[in-house]
RODO-262903 format. One record per residue: residue in three letters; x, y, z of N, C-alpha, C in turn. Coordinates in steps of 0.1 Angstrom, whole numbers, padded with zeros to 4 digits, always signed. Last residue first. Example, Ala and Ser with C-alpha at 12.3 -4.5 7.8 and 13.67 -1.06 7.14 Angstrom:
residues 2
ser+0128-0022+0071+0137-0011+0071+0129+0000+0079/ala+0132-0057+0078+0123-0045+0078+0132-0033+0078/
//
This chain:
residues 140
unk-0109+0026+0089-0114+0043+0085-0117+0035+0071/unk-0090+0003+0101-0105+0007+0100-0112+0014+0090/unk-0064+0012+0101-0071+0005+0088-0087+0003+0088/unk-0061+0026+0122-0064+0033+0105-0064+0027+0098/unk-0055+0015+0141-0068+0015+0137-0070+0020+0125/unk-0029-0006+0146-0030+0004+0140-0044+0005+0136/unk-0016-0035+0150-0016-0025+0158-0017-0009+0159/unk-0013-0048+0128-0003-0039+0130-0003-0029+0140/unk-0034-0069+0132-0020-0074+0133-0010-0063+0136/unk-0056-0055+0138-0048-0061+0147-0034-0064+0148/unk-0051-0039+0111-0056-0033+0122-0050-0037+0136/unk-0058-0071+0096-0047-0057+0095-0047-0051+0107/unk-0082-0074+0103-0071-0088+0107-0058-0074+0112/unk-0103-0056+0095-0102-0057+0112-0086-0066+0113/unk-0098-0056+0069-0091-0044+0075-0085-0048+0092/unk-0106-0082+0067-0094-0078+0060-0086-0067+0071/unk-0134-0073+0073-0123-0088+0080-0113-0086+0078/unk-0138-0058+0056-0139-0055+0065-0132-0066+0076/unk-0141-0076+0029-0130-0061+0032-0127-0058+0047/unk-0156-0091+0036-0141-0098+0036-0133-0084+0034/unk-0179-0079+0031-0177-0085+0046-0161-0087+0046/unk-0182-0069+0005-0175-0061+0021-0175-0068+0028/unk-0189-0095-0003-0170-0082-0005-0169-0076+0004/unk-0206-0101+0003-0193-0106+0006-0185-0097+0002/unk-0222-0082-0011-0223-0081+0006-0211-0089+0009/unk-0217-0084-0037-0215-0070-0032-0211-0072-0011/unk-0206-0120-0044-0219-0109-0036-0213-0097-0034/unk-0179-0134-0058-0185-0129-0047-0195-0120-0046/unk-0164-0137-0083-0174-0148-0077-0185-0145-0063/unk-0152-0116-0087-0160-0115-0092-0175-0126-0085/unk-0131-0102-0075-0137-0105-0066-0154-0111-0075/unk-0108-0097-0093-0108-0107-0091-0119-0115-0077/unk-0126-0076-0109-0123-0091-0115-0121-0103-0103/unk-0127-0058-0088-0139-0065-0095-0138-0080-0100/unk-0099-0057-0092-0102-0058-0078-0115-0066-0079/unk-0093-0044-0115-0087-0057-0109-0099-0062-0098/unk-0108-0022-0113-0110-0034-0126-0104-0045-0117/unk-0095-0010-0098-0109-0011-0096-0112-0021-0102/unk-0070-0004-0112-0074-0015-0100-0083-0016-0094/unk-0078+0017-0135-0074+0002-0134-0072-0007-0126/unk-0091+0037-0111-0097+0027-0123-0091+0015-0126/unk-0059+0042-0105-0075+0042-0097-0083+0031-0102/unk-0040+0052-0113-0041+0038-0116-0057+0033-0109/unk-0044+0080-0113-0041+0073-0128-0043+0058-0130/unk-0040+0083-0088-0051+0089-0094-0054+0080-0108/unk-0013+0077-0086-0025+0069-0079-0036+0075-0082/unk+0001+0092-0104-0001+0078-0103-0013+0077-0099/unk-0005+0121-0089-0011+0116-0105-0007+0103-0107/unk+0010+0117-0068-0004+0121-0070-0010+0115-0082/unk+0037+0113-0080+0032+0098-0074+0012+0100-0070/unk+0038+0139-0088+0044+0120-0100+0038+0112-0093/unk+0038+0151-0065+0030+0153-0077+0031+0145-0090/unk+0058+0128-0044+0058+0143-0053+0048+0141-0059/unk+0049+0125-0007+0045+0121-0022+0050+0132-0032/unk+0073+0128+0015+0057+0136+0010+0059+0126-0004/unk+0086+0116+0046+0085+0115+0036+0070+0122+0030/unk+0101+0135+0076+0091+0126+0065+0094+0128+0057/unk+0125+0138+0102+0125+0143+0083+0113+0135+0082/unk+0131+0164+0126+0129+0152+0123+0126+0157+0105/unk+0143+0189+0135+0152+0178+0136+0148+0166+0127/unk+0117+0208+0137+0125+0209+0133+0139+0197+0128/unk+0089+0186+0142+0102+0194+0148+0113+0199+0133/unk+0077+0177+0119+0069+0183+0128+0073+0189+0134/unk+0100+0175+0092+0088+0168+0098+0082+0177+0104/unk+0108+0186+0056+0107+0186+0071+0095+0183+0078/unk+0107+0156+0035+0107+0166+0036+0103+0173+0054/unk+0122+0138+0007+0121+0139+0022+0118+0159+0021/unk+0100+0124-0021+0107+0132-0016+0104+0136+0002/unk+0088+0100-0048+0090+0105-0033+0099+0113-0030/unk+0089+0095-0072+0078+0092-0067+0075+0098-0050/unk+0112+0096-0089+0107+0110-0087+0089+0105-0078/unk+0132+0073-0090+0118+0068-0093+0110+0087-0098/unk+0141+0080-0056+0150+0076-0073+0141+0077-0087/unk+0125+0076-0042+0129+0087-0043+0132+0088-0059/unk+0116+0048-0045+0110+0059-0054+0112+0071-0051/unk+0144+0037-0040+0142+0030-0051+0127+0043-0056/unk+0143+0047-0013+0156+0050-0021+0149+0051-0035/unk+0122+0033-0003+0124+0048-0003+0131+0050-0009/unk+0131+0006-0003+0122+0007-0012+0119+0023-0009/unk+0152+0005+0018+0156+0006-0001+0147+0006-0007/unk+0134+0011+0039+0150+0023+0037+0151+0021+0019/unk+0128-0012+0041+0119+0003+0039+0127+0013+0033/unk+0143-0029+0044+0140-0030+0029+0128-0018+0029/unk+0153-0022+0073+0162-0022+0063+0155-0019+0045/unk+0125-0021+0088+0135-0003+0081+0144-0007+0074/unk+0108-0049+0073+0120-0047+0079+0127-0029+0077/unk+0074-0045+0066+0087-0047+0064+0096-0048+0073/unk+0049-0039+0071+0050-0056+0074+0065-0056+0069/unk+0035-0018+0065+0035-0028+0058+0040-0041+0063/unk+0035-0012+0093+0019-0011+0086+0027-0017+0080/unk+0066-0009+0102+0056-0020+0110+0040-0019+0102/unk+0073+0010+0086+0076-0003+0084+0068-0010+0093/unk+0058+0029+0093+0053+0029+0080+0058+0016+0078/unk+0066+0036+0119+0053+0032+0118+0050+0028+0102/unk+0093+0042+0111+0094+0029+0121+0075+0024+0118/unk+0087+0070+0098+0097+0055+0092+0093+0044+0097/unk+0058+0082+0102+0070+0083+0109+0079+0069+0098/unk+0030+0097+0088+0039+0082+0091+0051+0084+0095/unk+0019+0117+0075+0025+0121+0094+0034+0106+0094/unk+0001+0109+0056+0010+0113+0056+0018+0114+0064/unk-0021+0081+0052-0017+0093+0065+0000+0097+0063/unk-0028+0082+0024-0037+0080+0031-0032+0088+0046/unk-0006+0082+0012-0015+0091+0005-0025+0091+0017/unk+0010+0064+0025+0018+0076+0031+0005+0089+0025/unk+0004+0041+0017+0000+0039+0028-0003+0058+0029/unk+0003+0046-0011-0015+0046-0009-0012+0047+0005/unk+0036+0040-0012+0025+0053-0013+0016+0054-0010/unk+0034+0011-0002+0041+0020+0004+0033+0038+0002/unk+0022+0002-0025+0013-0001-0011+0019+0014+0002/unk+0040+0005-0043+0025+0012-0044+0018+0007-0029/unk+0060-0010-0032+0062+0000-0037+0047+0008-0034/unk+0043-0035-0034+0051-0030-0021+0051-0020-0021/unk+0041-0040-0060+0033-0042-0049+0033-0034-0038/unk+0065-0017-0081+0056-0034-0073+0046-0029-0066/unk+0065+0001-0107+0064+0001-0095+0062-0015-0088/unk+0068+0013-0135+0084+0007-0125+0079+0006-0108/unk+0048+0012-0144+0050+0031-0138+0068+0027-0127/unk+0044-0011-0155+0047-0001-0167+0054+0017-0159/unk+0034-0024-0131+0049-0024-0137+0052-0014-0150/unk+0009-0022-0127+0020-0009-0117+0034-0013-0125/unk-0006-0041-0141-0013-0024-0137-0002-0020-0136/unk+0006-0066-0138+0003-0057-0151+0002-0041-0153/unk+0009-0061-0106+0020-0061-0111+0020-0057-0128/unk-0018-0071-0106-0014-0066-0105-0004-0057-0105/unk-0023-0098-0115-0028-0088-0124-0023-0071-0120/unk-0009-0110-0094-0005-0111-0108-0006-0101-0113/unk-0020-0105-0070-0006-0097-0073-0006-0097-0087/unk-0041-0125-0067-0048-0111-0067-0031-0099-0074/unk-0026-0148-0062-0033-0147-0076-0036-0133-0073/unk-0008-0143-0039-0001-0149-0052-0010-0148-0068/unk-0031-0136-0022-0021-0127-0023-0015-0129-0035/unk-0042-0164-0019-0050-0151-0026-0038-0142-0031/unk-0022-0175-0006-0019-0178-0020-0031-0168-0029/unk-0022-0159+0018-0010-0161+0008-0010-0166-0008/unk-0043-0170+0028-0041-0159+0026-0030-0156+0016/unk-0044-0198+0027-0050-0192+0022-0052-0179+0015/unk-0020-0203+0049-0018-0203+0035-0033-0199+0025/unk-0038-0187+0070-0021-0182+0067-0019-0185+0049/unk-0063-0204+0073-0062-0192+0069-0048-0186+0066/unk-0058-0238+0063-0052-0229+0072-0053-0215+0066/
//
C-alpha cells in the first residue's frame, strides 16, 4: 500500500534527519514550516496549515515554539489589519547552514536510485503534494 510505504520512507529518511536539525532545537515540522515560508513568504496561517498537513491548533504552537526559538517573527501583512509571519535572519542563515548537510542526507538516503529515478520520484512527490494540498507551488 503506497500510504504505508510512504510512511515508513518518512520513518527512515526523518532519522538522519532529526541528526542535522536537532542541534539548531529544530524537528521536522519545524524546518519544513520555514523552507515552506522561505520559499513563499505571502502564506497566510490557514494556507501554511493546510501545505503542511497540520491542524492551526499545532501550527499556532509550532509558531510559538520558533518565535520563541528567534527563528520567526510576526510581521505586517498586506492590509493593514492582517499579520504574517517573516523568517529572522537566525532562520536565513539556518537554512543556508543546513543546505549541504541535507544534501548529504538526501544522497545518502537516495543512494540506491539512478540520477533519473530521483527525479522521477521527486517529481511524483511534488505532483502527489500539489494534489493533495491543493497548491501548485509544489510544482515550481
Amino acid at each position: 500500500m503506497i500510504p504505508y510505504l510512504l510512511a515508513y520512507a518518512h520513518t527512515l529518511a526523518a532519522r538522519p534527519l532529526d541528526r542535522v536539525l536537532h542541534p539548531h532545537g529544530l524537528t521536522v515540522r519545524q524546518f519544513g514550516l520555514l523552507t515552506q515560508l522561505d520559499l513563499e513568504p505571502e502564506l497566510t496561517m490557514s494556507e501554511l496549515a493546510r501545505q503542511l498537513g497540520v491542524t492551526r491548533q499545532s501550527l499556532h504552537e509550532m509558531v510559538g515554539e520558533l518565535e520563541t526559538a528567534g527563528y520567526l517573527r510576526r510581521a505586517p501583512g498586506a492590509t493593514g489589519r492582517t499579520r504574517r509571519l517573516a523568517l529572522t535572519p537566525r532562520a536565513t542563515r539556518l537554512l543556508a547552514g543546513v543546505r549541504d548537510p541535507l544534501r548529504k542526507v538526501e544522497d545518502d538516503f537516495l543512494r540506491g536510485l539512478t540520477p533519473a529515478e530521483a527525479a522521477t520520484l521527486r517529481r511524483l512527490l511534488q505532483k502527489l503534494l500539489a494534489h493533495a494540498t491543493d497548491d501548485e507551488a509544489w510544482l515550481a
